[in-house]
C-alpha positions as CSV (number, residue, x, y, z in Angstrom):
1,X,123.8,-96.1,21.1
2,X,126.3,-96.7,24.3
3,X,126.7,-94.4,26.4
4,X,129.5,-93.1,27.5
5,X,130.2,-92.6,31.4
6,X,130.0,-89.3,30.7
7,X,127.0,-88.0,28.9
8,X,127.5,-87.9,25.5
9,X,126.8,-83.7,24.0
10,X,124.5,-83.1,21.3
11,X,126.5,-83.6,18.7
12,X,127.6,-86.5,19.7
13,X,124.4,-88.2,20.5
14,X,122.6,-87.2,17.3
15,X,125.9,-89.4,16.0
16,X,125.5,-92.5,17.5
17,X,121.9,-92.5,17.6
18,X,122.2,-92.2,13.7
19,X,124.9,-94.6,13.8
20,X,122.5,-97.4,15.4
21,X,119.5,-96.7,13.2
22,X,121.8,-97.9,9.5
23,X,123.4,-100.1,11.8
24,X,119.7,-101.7,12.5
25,X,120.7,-101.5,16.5
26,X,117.1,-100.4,17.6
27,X,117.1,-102.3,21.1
28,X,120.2,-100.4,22.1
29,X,119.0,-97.2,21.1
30,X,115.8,-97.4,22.5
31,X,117.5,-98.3,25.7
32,X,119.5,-94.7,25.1
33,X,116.7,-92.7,24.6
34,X,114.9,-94.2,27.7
35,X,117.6,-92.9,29.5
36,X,117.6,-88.7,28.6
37,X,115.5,-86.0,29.6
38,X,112.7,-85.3,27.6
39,X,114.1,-82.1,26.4
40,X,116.9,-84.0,25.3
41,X,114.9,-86.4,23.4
42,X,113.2,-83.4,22.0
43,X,116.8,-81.6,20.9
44,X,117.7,-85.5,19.4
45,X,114.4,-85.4,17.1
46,X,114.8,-82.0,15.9
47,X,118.4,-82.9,15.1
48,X,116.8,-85.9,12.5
49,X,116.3,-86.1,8.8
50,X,112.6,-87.0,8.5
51,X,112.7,-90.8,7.7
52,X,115.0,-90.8,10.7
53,X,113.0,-88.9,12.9
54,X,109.9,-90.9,12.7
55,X,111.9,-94.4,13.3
56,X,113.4,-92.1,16.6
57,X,110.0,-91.0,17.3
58,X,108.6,-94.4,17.6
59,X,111.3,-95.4,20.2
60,X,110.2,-92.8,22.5
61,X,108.6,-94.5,25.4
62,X,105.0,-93.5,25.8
63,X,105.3,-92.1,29.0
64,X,106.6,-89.5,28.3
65,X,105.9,-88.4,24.7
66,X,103.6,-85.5,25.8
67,X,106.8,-84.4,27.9
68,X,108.7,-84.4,24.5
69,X,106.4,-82.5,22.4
70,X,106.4,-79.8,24.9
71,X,110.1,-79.3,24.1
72,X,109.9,-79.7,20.8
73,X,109.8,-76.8,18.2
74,X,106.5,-75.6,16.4
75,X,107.3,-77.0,12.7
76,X,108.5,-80.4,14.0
77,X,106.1,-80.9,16.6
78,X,103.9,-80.7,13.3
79,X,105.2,-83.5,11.7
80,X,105.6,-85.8,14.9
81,X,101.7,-84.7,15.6
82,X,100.7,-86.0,12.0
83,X,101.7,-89.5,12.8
84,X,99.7,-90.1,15.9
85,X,96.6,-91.5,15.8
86,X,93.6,-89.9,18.7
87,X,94.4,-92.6,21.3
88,X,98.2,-91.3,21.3
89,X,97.5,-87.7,21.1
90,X,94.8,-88.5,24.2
91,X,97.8,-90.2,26.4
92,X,100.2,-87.3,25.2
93,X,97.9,-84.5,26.5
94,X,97.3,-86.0,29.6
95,X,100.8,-86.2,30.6
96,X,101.3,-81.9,29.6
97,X,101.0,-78.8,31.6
98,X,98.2,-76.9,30.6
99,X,100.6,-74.2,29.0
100,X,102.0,-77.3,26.7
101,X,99.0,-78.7,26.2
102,X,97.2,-75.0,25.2
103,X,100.3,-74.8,22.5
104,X,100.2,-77.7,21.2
105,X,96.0,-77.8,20.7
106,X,95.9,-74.6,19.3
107,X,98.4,-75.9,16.5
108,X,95.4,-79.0,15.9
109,X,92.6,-78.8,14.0
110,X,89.4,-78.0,15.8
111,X,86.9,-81.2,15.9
112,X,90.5,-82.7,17.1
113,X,91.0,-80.3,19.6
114,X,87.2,-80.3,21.1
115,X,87.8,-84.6,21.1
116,X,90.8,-84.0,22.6
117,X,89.6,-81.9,25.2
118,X,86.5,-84.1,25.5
119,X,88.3,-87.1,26.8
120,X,90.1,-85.0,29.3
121,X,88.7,-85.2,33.0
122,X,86.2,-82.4,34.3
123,X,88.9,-80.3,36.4
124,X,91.9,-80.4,33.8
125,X,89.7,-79.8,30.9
126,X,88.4,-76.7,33.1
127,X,91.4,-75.4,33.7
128,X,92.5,-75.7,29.7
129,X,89.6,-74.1,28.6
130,X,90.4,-71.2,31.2
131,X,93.7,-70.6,29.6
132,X,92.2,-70.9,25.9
133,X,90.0,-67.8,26.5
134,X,93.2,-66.0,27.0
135,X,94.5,-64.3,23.4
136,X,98.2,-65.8,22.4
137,X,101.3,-63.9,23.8
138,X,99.7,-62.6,26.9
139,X,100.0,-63.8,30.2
140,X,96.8,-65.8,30.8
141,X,98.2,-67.6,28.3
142,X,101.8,-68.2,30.0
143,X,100.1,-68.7,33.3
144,X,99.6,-72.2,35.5
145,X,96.3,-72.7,37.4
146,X,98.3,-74.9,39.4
147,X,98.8,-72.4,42.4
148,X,98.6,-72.8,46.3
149,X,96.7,-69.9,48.1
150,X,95.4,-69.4,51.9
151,X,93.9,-67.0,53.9
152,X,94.8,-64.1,55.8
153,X,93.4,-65.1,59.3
154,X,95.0,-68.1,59.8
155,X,98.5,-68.9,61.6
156,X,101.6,-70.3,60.1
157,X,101.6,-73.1,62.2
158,X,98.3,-74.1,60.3
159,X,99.7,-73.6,57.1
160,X,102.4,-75.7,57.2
161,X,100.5,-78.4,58.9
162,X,98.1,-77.7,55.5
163,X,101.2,-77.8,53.3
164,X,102.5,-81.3,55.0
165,X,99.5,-82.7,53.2
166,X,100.7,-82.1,50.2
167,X,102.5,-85.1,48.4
168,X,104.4,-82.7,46.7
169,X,104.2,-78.4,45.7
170,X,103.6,-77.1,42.3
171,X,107.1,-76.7,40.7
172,X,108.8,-73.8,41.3
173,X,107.1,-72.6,44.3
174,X,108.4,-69.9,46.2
175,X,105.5,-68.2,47.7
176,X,101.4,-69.0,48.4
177,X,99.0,-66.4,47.5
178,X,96.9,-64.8,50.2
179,X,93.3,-63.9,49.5
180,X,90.6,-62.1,51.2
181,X,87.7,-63.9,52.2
182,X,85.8,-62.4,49.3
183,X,88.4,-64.6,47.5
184,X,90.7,-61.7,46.2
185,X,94.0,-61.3,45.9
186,X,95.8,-59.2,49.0
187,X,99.4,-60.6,49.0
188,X,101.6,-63.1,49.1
189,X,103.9,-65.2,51.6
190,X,107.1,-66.1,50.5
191,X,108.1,-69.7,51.7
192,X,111.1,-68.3,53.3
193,X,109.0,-66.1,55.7
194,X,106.5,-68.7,56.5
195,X,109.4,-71.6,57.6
196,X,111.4,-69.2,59.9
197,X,108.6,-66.6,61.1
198,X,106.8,-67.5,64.5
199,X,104.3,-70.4,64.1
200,X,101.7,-68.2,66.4
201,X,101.7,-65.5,63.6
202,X,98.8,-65.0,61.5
203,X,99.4,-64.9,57.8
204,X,98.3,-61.2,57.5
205,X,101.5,-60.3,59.6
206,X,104.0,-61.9,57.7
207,X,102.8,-61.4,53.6
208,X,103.8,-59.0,51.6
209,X,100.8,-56.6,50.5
210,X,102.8,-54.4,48.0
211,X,104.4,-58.1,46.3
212,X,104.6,-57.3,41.9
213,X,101.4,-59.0,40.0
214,X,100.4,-58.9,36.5
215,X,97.1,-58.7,34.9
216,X,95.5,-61.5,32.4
217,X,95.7,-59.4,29.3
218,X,99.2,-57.9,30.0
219,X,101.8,-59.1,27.1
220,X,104.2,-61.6,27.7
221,X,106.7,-59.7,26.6
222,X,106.3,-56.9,29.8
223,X,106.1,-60.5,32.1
224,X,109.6,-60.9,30.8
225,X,110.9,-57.4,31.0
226,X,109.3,-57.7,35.0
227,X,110.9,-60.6,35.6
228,X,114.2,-59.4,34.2
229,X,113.9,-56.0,36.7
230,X,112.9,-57.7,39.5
231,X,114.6,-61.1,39.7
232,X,111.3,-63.0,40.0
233,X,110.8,-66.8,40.7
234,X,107.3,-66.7,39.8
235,X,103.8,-64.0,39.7
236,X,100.5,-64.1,40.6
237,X,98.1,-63.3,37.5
238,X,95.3,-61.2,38.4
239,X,91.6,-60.6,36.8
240,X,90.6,-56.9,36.5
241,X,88.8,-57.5,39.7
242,X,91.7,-59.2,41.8
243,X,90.9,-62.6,41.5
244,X,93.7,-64.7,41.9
245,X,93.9,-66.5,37.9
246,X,97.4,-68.8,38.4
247,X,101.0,-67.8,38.0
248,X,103.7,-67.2,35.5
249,X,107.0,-69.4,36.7
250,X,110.6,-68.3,35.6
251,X,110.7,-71.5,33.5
252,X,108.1,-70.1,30.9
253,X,109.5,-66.7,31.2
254,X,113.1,-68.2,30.3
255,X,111.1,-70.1,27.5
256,X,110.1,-66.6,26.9
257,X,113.2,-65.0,26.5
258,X,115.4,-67.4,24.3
259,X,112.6,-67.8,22.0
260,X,112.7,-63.9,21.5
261,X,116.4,-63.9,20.8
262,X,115.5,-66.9,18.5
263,X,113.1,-64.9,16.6
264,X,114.9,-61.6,16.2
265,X,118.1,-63.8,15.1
266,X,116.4,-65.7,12.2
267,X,113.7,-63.1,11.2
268,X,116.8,-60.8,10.6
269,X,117.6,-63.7,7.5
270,X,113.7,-63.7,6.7
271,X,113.4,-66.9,8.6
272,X,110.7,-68.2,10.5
273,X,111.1,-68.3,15.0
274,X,109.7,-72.6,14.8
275,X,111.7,-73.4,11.4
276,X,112.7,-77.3,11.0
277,X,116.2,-77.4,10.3
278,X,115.4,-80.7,8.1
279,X,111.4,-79.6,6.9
280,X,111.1,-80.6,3.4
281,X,112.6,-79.1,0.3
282,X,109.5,-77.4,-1.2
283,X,108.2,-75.8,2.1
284,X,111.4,-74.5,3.5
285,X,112.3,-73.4,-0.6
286,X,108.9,-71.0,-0.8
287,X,109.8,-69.4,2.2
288,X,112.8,-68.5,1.6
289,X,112.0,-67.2,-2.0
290,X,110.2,-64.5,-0.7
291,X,112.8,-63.1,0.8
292,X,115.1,-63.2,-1.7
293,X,113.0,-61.9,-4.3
294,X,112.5,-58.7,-2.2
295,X,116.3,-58.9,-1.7
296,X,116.3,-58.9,-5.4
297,X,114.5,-55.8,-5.9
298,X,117.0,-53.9,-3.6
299,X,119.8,-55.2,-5.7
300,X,118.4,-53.9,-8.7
301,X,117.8,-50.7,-6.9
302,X,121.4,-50.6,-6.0
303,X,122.6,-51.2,-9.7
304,X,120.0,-48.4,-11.0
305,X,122.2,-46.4,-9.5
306,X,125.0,-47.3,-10.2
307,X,124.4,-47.8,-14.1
308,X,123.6,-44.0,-13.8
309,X,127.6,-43.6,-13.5
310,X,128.5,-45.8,-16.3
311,X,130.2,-43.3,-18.3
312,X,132.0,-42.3,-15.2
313,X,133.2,-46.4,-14.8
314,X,134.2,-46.4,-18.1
315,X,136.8,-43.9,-17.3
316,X,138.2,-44.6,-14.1
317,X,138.8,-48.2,-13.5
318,X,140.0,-47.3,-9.8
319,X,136.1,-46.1,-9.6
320,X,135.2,-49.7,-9.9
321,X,137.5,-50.7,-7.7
322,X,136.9,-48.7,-4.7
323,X,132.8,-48.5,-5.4
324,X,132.2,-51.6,-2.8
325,X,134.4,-49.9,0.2
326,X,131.8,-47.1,1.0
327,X,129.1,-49.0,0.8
328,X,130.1,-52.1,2.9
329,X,131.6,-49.4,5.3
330,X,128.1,-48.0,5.4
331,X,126.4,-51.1,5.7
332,X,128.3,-52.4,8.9
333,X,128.1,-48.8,10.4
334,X,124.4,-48.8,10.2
335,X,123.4,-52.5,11.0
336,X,125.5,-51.7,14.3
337,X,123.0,-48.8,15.1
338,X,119.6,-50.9,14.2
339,X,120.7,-53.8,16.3
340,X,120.7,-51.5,19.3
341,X,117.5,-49.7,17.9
342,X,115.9,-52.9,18.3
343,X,116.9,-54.1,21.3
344,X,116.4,-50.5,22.9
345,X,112.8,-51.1,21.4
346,X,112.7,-54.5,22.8
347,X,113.6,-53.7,25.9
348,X,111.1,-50.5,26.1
349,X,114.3,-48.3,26.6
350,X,113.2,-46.2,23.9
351,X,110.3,-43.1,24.3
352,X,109.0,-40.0,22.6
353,X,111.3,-38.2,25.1
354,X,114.9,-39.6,24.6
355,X,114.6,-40.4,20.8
356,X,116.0,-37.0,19.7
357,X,119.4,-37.5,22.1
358,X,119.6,-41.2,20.7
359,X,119.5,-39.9,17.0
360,X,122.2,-36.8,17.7
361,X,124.5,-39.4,19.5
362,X,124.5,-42.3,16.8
363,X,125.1,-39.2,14.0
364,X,127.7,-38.1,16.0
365,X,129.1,-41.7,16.4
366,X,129.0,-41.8,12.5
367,X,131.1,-38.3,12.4
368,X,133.5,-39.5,14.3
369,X,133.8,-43.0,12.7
370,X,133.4,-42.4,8.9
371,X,136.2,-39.1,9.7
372,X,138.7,-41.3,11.5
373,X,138.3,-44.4,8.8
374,X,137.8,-42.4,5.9
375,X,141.5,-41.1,6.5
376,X,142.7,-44.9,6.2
377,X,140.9,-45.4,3.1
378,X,142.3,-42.2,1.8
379,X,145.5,-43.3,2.5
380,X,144.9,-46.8,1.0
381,X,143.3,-45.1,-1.9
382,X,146.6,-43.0,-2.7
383,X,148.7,-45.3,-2.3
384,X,147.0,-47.8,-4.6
385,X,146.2,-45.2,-7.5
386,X,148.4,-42.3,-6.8
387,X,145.3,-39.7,-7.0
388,X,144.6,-37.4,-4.8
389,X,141.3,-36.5,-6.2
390,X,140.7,-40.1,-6.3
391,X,141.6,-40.1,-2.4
392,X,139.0,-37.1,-1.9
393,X,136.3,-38.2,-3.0
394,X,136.2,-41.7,-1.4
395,X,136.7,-40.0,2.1
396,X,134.1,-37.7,1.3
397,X,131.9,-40.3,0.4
398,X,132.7,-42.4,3.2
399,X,132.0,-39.6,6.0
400,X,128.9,-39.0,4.3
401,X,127.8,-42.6,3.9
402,X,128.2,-43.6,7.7
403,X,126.3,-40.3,9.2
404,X,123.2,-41.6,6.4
405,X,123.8,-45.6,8.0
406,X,124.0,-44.2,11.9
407,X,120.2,-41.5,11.2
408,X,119.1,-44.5,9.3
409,X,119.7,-47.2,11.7
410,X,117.6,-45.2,14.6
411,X,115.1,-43.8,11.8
412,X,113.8,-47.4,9.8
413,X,113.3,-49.2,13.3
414,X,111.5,-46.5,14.5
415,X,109.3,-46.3,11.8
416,X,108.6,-49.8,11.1
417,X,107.5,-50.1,14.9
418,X,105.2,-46.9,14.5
419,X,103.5,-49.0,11.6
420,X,102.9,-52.2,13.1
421,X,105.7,-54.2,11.5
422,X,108.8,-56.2,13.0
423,X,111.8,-54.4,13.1
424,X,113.5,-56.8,13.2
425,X,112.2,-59.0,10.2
426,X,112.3,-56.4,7.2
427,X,115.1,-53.3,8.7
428,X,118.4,-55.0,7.7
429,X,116.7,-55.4,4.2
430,X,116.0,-51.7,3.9
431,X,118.7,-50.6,6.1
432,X,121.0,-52.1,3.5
433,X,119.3,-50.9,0.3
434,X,119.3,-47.4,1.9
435,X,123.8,-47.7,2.4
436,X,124.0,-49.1,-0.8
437,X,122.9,-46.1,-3.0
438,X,123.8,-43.5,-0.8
439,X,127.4,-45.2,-1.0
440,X,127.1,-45.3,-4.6
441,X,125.6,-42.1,-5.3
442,X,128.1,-40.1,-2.9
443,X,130.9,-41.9,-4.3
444,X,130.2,-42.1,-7.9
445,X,128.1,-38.5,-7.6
446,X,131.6,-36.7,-6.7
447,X,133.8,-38.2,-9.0
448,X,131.8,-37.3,-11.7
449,X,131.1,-34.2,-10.5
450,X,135.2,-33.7,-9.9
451,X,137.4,-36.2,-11.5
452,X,135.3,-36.5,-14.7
């Protein structure tokens, strides 16, 4: 794989690194993959067939193999874990952040964990264990133990001399913690504060008391949402008592945040967040079939219907014809309204208080929309089959249709939130199921009931 003088985008590399493997060029391309970031070692391996992948995965220098797995999704960390033997998976863990390594052990089985852990050294096995207490998607879980803190009593000249001992700062340090001599947490000074303020200052003068923290138990996504509101670099993570438990860094909040987005994209398709793009066919086949058999069952909901109205078909071909338009219509209209239902909900933008204002708005949204486009289609309509009834009804139907999608599309995410379940996993399916036979039924309902 040679690389070009500029570096080579994903596609690309994914290209030539395939290229060398049928070529049999497995010097040069281990020479490549030397060369990129783990991450983008990570993005190459995902990118792999299987049979490819695990030639790739061998090329990977050991080094830095616990780096890669970190980056690496759920489902394909998986298969790349399966292949190591104890002594690799040993050698990987040791070279992870205790938030990587905590991921990746809780996807292992447990005598390989508790070996794992064993053959750890006393403080880092410590601090693992700490952050395995914490339940999953919270931030004790998110959180580093690797955090600087000092005292209130002492200057900043002492400080700094303390921080010049340092080889080097935990990543993505901005501030130290100050604690009381009790050893709880009172504030923080920012790095900024403590370079430019007076050396003869004590700490206590120049921290910032009132500074945003987050508990242990708090969720990650409201670290997220606190980050977002307040620009954060990084927050302390407190006990219920104060005690100072680590930090949560933008770089797992950012982690945070795309994998959201990644999970409310593909659970919208009934796909899981960690997916392999190239998992095998009989895995990534029974997943998938659950989905579409409960897509299934909606279709044949949406045909009941309409076979109700087969006398009415026979009759009027145009029926037939037109039958698709209000329900599509319907269907955009109303998908438009959950996705903001969900993000509102996401985003906690959405109370008891403001839910009946939302639901008026969106129904007048779909008032004014299915009027102003049910006059095109009316038009269209005419034109086409020279009926005015025919013309009628279809705008009728179509008004009627969007003011359902817009009351649903605030309504089903509501409720599926008020009952424990992902909006954003199963609402499109019912969202769509609900458009369908109210387009059908209002369009086929008043042609029968005045054209037939």
């Amino acid at each position: 794989m040679e690389q070009n003088p500029e570096k080579p985008i994903a596609g690309e590399l994914v290209e030539l690194a395939l290229r060398d493997l049928a070529e049999g060029s497995i010097e040069q391309l281990r020479d490549a993959i030397a060369e990129l970031h783990p991450a983008e070692i990570a993005d190459l391996l995902e990118a792999m067939p299987p049979e490819q992948r695990r030639a790739t995965w061998d090329l990977v220098p050991d080094e830095v193999r616990g780096e890669v797995l970190a980056y690496v999704g759920d489902e394909a960390r998986a298969t790349l874990i399966g292949e190591m033997d104890h002594a690799e998976l040993v050698t990987a863990a040791e070279q992870m952040e205790e938030q990587d390594l905590v991921e990746v052990l809780d996807e292992l089985p447990v005598d390989l964990t508790e070996s794992i852990l064993a053959a750890l050294d006393e403080d880092r096995r410590r601090r693992v264990e700490a952050v395995l207490g914490y339940p999953e998607e919270t931030a004790g879980r998110l959180m580093s133990t690797d955090v600087l803190s000092v005292r209130n009593d002492v200057t900043l000249a002492v400080v700094l001399r303390w921080l010049r001992r340092h080889p080097q700062l935990p990543p993505h340090t901005d501030a130290l913690m100050v604690l009381s001599d009790e050893g709880r947490y009172i504030g923080r000074l920012d790095i900024a504060d403590l370079v430019t303020g007076d050396p003869d200052l004590p700490v206590a003068a120049v921290m910032k008391p009132e500074a945003e923290t987050v508990r242990a138990a708090a969720s990650e996504r409201e670290v997220a949402a606190l980050f977002e509101r307040r620009d954060l670099i990084s927050v302390p993570v407190l006990d219920e008592e104060d005690r100072l438990l680590g930090r949560v860094t933008i770089d797992d909040v950012v982690d945070i945040i795309r994998e959201e987005a990644d999970r409310a994209l593909l659970a919208s398709a009934g796909l899981e967040e960690d997916e392999d793009l190239f998992a095998p066919v009989l895995p990534s086949a029974q997943r998938r079939a659950v989905w579409l058999g409960i897509n299934l069952i909606t279709v044949f909901v949406a045909a009941r219907v309409v076979g109700l109205f087969e006398h009415a078909l026979e009759k009027m071909v145009a029926l037939a014809v037109l039958m698709p338009v209000v329900a599509s219509m319907g269907g955009i209209a109303g998908s438009q309204t959950l996705t903001l239902t969900i993000r509102g909900l996401a985003l906690d933008q959405i109370a008891a208080s403001n839910v009946r204002w939302l639901t008026i708005k969106e129904i007048l949204v779909g008032v004014l929309n299915g009027a102003a486009w049910a006059l095109v289609v009316a038009l269209v309509a005419y034109l086409w089959f020279h009926s005015p009834g025919i013309a009628g009804v279809i705008a009728a139907a179509m008004v009627l249709n969007l003011i359902v999608a817009a009351l649903s599309g605030v309504a089903i995410p509501l409720a599926l939130h008020r009952l424990g379940i992902d909006p954003a996993l199963s609402g499109a399916v019912i969202l769509t199921t609900v458009t369908d036979v109210v387009g059908y039924l209002s369009f086929l309902g008043l042609a029968s009931l005045f054209l037939i």
